[in-house]
C-alpha positions as CSV (number, residue, x, y, z in Angstrom):
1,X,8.0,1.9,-61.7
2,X,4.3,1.5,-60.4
3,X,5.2,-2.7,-61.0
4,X,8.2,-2.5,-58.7
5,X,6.3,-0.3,-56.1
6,X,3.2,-2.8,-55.8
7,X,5.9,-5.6,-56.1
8,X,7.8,-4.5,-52.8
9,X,4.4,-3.8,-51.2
10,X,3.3,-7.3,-51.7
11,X,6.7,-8.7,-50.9
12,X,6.5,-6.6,-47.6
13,X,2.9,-7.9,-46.5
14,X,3.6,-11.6,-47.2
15,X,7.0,-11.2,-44.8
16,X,4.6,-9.3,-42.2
17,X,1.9,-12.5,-42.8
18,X,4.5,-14.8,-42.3
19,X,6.0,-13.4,-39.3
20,X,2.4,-12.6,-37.9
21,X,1.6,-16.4,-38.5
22,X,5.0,-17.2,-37.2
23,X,4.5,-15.3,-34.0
24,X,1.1,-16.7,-33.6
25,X,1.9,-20.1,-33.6
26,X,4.8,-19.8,-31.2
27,X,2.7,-18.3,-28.2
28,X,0.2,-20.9,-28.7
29,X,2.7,-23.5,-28.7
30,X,4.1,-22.0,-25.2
31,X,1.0,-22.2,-23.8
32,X,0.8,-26.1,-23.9
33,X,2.0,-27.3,-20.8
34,X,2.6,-31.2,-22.0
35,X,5.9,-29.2,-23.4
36,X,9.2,-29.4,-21.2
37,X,9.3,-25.7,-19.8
38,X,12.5,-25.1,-21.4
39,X,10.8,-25.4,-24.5
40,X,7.7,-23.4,-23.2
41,X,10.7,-20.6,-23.0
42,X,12.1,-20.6,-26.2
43,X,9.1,-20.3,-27.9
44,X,7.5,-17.9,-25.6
45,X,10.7,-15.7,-26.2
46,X,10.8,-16.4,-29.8
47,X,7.0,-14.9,-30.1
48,X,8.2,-11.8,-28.0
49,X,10.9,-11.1,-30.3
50,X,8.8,-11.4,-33.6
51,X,6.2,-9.0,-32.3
52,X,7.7,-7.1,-29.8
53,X,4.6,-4.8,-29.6
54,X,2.3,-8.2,-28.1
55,X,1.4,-7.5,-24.8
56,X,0.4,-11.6,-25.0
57,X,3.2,-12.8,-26.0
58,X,5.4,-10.1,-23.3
59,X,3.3,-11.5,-20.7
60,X,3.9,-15.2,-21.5
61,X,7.5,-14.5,-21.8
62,X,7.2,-13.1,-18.6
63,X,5.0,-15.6,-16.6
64,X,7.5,-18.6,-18.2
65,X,10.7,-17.0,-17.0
66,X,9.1,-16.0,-13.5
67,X,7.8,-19.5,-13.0
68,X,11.2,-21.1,-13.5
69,X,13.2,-18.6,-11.3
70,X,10.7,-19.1,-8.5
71,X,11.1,-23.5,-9.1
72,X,14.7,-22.2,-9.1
73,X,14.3,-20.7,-5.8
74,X,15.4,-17.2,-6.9
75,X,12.3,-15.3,-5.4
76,X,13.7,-12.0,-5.9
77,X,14.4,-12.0,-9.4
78,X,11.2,-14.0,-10.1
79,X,9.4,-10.7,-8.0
80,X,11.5,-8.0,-10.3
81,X,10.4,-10.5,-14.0
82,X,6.4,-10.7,-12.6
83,X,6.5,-7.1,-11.5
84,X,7.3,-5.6,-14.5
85,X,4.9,-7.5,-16.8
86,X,2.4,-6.9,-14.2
87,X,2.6,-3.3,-15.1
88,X,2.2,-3.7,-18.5
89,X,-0.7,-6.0,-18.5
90,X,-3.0,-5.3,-15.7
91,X,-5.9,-8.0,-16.8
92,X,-3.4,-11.0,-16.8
93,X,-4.7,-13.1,-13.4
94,X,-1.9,-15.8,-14.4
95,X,0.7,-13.2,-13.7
96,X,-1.1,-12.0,-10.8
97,X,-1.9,-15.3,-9.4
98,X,2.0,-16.2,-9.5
99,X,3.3,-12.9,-8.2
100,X,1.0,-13.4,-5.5
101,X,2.6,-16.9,-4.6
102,X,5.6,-15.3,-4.6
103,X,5.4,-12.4,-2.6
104,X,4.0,-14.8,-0.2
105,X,6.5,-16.9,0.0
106,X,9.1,-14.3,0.2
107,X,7.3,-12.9,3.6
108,X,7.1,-16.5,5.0
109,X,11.0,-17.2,4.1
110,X,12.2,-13.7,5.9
111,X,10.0,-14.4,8.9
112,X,11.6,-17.9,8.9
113,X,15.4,-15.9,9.1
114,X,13.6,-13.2,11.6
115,X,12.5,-16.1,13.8
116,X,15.7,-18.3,13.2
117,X,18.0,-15.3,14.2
118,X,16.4,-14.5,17.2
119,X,18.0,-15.8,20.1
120,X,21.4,-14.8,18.5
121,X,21.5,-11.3,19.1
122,X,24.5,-9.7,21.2
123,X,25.2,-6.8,23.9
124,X,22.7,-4.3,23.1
125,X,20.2,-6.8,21.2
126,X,22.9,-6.6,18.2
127,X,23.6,-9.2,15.8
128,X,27.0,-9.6,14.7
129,X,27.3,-9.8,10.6
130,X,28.4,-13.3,10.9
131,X,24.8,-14.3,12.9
132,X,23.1,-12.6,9.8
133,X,21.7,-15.7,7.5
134,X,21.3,-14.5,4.0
């Protein structure tokens, strides 16, 4: 019985090696930017899901995804993915350096709508819904 116990022990250390190792090599892997970002992704969210308890690997995950939405021009969502891994790891500068980038760029495209809608405004300084870019 003691055999089988220090069998399943072993069995269960190797498996957590092997996934560790696993894990490991993934997030360096996403880090390598001669990789097609795609790529860069799947790897990145393969690390995340092997050791969901990684800050590191969360926050690569998180700075991968964010940098494709904002390349993809979806600043919003880009904001919500950086946010949220901001919060969990304060001492990443790459995520703070992106969110940043976008937050500025999401002031200078509303002024650019503010500034491009004035002049359109009806009785009363309204604007009509149609007038309203989105």
């Amino acid at each position: 019985m003691f055999a089988l116990l220090v069998a399943v022990v072993v069995v269960v250390l190797f498996t957590a090696g092997v996934v560790h190792l696993m894990a490991t090599s993934s997030l360096q892997r996403s880090r390598n930017t001669v990789l097609p970002s795609a790529t860069r992704v799947t790897l990145a969210r393969q690390a995340a899901r092997l050791e969901p308890w990684r800050v590191d690997a969360s926050s690569q995950l998180a700075l991968l995804e964010g940098a494709t939405l904002y390349e993809k021009g979806d600043l919003a969502e880009a904001k919500r993915v950086l946010g949220e891994a901001r919060l969990q790891d304060l001492s990443n500068k790459d995520l703070e350096a992106l969110l940043r980038k976008v937050n500025r760029d999401i002031i200078v495209r509303d002024s650019r709508k503010a500034h491009q809608q004035h002049g359109h405004e009806g009785p009363g300084g309204t604007l009509a819904p149609e007038d309203v870019e989105p």
